[in-house]
Jmol script that loads the backbone (N, CA, C; Angstrom):
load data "model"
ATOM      1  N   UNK A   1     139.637  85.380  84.543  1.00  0.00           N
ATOM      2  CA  UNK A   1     140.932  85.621  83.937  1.00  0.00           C
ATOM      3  C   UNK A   1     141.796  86.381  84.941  1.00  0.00           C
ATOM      4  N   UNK A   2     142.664  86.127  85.152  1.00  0.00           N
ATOM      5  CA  UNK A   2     144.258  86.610  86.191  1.00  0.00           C
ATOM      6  C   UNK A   2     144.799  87.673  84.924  1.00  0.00           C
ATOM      7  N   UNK A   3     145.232  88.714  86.027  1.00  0.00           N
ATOM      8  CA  UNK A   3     145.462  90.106  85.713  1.00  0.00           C
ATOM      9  C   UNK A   3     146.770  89.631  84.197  1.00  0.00           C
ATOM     10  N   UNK A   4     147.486  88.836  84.894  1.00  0.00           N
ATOM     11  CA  UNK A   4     148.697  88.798  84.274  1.00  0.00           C
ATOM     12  C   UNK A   4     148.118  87.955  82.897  1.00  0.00           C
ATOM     13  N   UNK A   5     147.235  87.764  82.609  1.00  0.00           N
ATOM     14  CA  UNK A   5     146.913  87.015  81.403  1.00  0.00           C
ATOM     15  C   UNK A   5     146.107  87.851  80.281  1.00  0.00           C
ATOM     16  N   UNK A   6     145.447  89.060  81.057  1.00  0.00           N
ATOM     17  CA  UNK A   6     144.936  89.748  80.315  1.00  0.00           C
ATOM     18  C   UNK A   6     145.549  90.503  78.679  1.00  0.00           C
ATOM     19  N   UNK A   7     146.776  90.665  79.031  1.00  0.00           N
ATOM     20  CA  UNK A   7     147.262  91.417  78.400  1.00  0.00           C
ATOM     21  C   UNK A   7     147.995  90.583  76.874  1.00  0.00           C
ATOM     22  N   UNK A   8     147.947  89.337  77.392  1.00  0.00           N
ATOM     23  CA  UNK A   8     148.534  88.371  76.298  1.00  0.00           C
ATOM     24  C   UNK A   8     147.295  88.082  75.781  1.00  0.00           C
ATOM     25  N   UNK A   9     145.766  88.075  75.995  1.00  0.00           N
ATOM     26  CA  UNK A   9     144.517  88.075  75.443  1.00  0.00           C
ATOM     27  C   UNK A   9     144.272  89.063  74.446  1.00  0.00           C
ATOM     28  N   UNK A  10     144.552  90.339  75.284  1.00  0.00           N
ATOM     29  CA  UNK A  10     144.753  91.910  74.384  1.00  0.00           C
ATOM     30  C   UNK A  10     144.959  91.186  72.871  1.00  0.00           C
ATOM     31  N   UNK A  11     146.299  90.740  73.363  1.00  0.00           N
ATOM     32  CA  UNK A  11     147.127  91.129  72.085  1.00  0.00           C
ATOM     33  C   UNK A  11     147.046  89.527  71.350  1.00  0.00           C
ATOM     34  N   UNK A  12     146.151  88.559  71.761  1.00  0.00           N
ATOM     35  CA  UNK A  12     145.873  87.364  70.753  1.00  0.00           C
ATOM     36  C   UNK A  12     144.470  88.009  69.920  1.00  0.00           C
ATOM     37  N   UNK A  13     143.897  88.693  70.886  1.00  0.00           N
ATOM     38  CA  UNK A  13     142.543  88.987  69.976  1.00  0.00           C
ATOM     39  C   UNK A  13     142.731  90.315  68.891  1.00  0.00           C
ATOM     40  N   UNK A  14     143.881  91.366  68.825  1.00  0.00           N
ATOM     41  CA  UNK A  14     144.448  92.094  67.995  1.00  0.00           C
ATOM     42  C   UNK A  14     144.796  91.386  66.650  1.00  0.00           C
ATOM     43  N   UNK A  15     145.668  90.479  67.453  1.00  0.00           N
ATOM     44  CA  UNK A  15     146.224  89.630  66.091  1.00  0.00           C
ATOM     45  C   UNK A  15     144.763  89.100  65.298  1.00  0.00           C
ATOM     46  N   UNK A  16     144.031  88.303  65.805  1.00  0.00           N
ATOM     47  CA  UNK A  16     143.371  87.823  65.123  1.00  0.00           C
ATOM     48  C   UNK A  16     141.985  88.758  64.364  1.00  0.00           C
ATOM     49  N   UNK A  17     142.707  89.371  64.777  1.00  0.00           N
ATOM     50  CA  UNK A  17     141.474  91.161  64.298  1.00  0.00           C
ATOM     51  C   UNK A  17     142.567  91.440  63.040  1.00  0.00           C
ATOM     52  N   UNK A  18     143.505  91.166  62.681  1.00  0.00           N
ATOM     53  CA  UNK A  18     145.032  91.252  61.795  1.00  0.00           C
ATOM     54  C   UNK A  18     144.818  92.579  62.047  1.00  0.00           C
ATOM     55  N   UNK A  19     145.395  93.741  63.301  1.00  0.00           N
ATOM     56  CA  UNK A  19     145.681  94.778  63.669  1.00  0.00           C
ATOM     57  C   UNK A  19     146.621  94.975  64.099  1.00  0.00           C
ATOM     58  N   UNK A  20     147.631  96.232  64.083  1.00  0.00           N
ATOM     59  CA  UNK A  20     149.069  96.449  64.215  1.00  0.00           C
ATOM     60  C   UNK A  20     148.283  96.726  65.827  1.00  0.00           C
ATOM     61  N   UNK A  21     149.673  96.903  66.860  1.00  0.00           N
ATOM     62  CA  UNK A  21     149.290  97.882  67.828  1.00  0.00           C
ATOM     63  C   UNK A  21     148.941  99.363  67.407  1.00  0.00           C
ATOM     64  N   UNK A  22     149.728 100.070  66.401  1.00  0.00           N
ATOM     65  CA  UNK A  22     149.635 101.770  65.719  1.00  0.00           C
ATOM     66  C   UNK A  22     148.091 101.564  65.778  1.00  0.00           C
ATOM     67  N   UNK A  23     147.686 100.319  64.956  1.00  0.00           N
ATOM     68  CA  UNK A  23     145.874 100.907  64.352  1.00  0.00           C
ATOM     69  C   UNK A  23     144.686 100.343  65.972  1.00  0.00           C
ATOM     70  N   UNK A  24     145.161  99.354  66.388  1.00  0.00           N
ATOM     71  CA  UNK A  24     144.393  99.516  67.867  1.00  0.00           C
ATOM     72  C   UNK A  24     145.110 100.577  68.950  1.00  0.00           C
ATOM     73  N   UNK A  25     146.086 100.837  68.905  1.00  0.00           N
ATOM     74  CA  UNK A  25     146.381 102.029  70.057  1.00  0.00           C
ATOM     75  C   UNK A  25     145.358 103.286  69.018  1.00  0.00           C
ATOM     76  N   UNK A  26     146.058 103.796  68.023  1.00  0.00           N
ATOM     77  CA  UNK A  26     145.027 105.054  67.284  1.00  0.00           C
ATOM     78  C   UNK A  26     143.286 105.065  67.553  1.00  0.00           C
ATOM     79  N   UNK A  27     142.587 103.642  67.572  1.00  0.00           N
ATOM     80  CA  UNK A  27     141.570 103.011  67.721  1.00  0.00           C
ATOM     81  C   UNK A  27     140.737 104.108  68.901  1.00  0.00           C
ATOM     82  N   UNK A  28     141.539 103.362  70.290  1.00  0.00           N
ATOM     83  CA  UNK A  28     141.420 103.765  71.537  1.00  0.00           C
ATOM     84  C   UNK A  28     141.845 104.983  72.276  1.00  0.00           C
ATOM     85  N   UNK A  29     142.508 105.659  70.855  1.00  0.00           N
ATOM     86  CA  UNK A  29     143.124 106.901  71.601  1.00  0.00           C
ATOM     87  C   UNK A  29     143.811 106.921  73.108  1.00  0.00           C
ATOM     88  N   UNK A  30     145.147 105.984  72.668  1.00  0.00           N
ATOM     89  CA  UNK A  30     146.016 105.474  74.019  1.00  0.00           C
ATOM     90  C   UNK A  30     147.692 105.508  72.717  1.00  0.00           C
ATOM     91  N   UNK A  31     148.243 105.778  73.366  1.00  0.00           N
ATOM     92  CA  UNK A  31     149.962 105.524  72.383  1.00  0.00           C
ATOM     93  C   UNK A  31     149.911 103.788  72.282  1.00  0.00           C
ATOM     94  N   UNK A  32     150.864 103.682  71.248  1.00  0.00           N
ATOM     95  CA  UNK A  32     151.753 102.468  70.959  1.00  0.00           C
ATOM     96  C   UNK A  32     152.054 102.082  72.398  1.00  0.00           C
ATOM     97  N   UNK A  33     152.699 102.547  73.166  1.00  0.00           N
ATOM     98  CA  UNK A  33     153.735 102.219  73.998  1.00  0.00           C
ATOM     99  C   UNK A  33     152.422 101.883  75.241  1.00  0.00           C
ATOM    100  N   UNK A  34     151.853 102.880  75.163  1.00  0.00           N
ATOM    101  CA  UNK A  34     150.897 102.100  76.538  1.00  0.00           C
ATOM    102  C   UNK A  34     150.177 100.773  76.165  1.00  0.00           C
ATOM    103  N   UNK A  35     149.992 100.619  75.202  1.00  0.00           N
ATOM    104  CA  UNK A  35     149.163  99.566  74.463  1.00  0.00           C
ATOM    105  C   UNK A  35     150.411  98.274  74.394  1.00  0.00           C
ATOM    106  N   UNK A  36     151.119  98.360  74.081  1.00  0.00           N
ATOM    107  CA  UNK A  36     152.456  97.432  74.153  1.00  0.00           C
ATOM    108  C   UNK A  36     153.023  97.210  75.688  1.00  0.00           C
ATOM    109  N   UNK A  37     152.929  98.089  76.786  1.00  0.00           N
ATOM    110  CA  UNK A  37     152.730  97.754  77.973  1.00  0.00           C
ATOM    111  C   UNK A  37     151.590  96.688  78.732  1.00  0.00           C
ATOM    112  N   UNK A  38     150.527  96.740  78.206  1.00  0.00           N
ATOM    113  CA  UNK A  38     149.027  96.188  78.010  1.00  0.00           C
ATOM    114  C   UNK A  38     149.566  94.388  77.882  1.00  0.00           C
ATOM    115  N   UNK A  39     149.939  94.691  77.048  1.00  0.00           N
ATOM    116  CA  UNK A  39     150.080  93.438  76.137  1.00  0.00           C
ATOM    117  C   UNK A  39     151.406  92.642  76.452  1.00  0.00           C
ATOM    118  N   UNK A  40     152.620  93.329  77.004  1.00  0.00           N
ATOM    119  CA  UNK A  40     153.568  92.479  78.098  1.00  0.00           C
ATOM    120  C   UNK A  40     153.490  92.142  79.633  1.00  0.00           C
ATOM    121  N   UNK A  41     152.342  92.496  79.461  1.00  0.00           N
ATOM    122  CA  UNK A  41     151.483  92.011  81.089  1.00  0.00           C
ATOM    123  C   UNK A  41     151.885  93.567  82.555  1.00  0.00           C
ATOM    124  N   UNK A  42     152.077  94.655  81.982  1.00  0.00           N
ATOM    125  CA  UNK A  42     153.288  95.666  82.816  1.00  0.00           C
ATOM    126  C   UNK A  42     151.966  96.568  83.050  1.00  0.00           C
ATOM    127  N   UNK A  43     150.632  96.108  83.160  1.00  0.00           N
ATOM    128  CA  UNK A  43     149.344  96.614  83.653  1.00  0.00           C
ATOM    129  C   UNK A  43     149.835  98.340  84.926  1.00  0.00           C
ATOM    130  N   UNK A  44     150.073  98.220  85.625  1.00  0.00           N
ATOM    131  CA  UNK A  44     150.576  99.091  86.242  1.00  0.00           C
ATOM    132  C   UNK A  44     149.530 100.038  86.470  1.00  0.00           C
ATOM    133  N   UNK A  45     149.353 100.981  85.782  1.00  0.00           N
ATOM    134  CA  UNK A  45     148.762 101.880  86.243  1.00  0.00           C
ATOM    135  C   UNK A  45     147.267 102.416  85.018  1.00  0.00           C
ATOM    136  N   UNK A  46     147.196 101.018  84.346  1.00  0.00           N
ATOM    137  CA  UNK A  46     146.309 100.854  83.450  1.00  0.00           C
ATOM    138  C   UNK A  46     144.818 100.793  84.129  1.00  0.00           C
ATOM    139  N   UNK A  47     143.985 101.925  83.587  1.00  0.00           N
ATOM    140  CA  UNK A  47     142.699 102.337  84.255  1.00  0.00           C
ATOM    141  C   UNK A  47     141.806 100.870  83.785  1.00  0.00           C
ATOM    142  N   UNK A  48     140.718 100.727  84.375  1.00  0.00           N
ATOM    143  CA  UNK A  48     139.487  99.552  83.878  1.00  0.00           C
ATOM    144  C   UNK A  48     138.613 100.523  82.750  1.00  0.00           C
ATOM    145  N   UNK A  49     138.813 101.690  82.673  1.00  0.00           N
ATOM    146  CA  UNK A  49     138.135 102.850  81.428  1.00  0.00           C
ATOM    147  C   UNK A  49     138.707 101.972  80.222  1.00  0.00           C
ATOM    148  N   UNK A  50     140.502 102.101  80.524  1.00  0.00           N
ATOM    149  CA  UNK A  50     141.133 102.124  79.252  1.00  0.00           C
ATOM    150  C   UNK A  50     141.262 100.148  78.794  1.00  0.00           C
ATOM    151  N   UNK A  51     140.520  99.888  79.693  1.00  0.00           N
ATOM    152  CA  UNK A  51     141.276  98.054  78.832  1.00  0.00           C
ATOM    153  C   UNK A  51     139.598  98.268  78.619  1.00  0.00           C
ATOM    154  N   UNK A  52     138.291  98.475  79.083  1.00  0.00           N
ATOM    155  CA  UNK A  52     137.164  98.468  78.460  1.00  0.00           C
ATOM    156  C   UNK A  52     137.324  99.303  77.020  1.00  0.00           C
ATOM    157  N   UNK A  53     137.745 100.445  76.957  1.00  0.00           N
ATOM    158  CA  UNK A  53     137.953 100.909  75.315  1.00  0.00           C
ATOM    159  C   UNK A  53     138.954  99.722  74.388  1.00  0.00           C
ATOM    160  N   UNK A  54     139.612  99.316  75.234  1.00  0.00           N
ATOM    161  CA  UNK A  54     140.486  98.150  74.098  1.00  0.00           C
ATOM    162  C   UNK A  54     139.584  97.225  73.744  1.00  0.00           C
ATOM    163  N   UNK A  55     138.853  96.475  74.536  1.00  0.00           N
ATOM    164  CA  UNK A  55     138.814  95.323  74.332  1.00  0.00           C
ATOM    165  C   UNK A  55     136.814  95.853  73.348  1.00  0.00           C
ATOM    166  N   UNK A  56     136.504  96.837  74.079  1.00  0.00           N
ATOM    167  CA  UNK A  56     135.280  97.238  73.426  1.00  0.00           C
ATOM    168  C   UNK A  56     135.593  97.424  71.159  1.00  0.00           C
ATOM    169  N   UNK A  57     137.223  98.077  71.177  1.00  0.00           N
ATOM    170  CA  UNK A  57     137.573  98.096  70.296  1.00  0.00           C
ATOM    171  C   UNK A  57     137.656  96.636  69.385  1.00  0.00           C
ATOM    172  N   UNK A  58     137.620  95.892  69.874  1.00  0.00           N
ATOM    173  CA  UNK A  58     138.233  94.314  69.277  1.00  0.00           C
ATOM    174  C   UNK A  58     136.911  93.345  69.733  1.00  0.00           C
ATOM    175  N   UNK A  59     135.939  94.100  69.637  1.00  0.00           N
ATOM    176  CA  UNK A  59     134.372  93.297  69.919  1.00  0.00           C
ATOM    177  C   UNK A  59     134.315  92.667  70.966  1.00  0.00           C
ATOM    178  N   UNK A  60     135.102  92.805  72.448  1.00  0.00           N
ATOM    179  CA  UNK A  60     134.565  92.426  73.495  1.00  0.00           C
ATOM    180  C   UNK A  60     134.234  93.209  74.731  1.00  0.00           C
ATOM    181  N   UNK A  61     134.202  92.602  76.030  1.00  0.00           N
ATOM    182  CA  UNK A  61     133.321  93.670  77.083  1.00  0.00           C
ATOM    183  C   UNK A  61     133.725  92.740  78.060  1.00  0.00           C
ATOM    184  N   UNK A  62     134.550  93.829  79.414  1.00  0.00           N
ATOM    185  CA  UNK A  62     134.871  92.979  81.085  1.00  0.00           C
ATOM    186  C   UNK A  62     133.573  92.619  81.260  1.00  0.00           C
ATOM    187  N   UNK A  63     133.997  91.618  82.016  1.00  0.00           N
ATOM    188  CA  UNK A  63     133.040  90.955  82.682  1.00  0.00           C
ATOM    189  C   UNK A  63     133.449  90.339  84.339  1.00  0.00           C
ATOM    190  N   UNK A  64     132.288  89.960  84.971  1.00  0.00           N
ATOM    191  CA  UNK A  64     133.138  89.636  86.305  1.00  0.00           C
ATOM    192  C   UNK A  64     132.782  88.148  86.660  1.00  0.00           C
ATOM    193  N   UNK A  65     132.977  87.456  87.040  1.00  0.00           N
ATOM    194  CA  UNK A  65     132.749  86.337  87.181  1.00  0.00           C
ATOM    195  C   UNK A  65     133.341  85.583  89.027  1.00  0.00           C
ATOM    196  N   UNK A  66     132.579  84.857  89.121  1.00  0.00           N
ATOM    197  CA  UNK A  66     132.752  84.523  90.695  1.00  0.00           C
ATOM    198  C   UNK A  66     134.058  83.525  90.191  1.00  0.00           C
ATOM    199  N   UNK A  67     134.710  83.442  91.210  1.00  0.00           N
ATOM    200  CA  UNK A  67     136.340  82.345  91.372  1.00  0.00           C
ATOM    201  C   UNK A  67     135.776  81.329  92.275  1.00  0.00           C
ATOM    202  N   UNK A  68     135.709  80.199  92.015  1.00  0.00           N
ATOM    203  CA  UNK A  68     134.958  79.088  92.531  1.00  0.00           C
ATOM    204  C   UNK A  68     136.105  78.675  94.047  1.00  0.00           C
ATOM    205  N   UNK A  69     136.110  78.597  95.083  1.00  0.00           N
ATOM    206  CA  UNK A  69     137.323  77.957  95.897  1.00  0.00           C
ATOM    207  C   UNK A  69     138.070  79.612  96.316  1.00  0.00           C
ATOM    208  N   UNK A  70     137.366  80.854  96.002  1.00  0.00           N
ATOM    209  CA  UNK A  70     137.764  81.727  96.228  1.00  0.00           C
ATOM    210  C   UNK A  70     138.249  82.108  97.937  1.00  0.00           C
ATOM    211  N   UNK A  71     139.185  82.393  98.484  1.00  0.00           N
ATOM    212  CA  UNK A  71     139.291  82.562  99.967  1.00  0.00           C
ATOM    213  C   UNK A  71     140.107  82.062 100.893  1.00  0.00           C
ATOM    214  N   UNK A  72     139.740  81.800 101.752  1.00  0.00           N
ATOM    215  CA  UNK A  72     140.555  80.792 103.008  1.00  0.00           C
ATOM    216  C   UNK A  72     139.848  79.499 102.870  1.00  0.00           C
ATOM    217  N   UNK A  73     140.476  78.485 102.911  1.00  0.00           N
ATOM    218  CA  UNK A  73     139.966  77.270 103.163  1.00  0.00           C
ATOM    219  C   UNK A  73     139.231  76.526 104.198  1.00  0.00           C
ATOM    220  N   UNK A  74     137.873  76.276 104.613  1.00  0.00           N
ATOM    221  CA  UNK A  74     137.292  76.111 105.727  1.00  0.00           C
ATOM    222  C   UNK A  74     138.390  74.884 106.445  1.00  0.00           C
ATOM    223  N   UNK A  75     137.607  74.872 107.753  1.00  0.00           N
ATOM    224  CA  UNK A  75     138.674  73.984 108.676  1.00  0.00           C
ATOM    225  C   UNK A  75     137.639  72.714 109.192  1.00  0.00           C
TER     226      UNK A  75
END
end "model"
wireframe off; spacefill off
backbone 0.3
color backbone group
């Protein structure tokens, strides 16, 4: 998953949890507003602590995964 997609994931798997941002930001002990940053893709200065408490909140867990074609292209 690409950084910039994360945050629209955040906030599809909230919805489908039927959670406001108030009751997952309160959740994670993070504000509305950082959590609504999260979720318009404005990652910035968002720790890997704090999207593991989100997403740990909404029953999931980072993971890392290899990028297939990852690199420079051989010659």
């Amino acid at each position: 998953m690409k950084l910039h997609e994360i945050g629209q994931r955040v906030k599809t798997l909230r919805k489908e949890k039927a959670m406001t941002q108030v009751q997952l930001a309160k959740l994670c002990g993070i504000s509305r507003v950082t959590l609504g940053k999260i979720e318009r893709g404005e990652l910035g200065s968002v720790s890997v602590r704090t999207l593991d408490i989100i997403l740990a909140s909404l029953g999931y867990e980072l993971d890392i995964n290899l990028i297939s074609g990852y690199g420079l292209p051989s010659l």
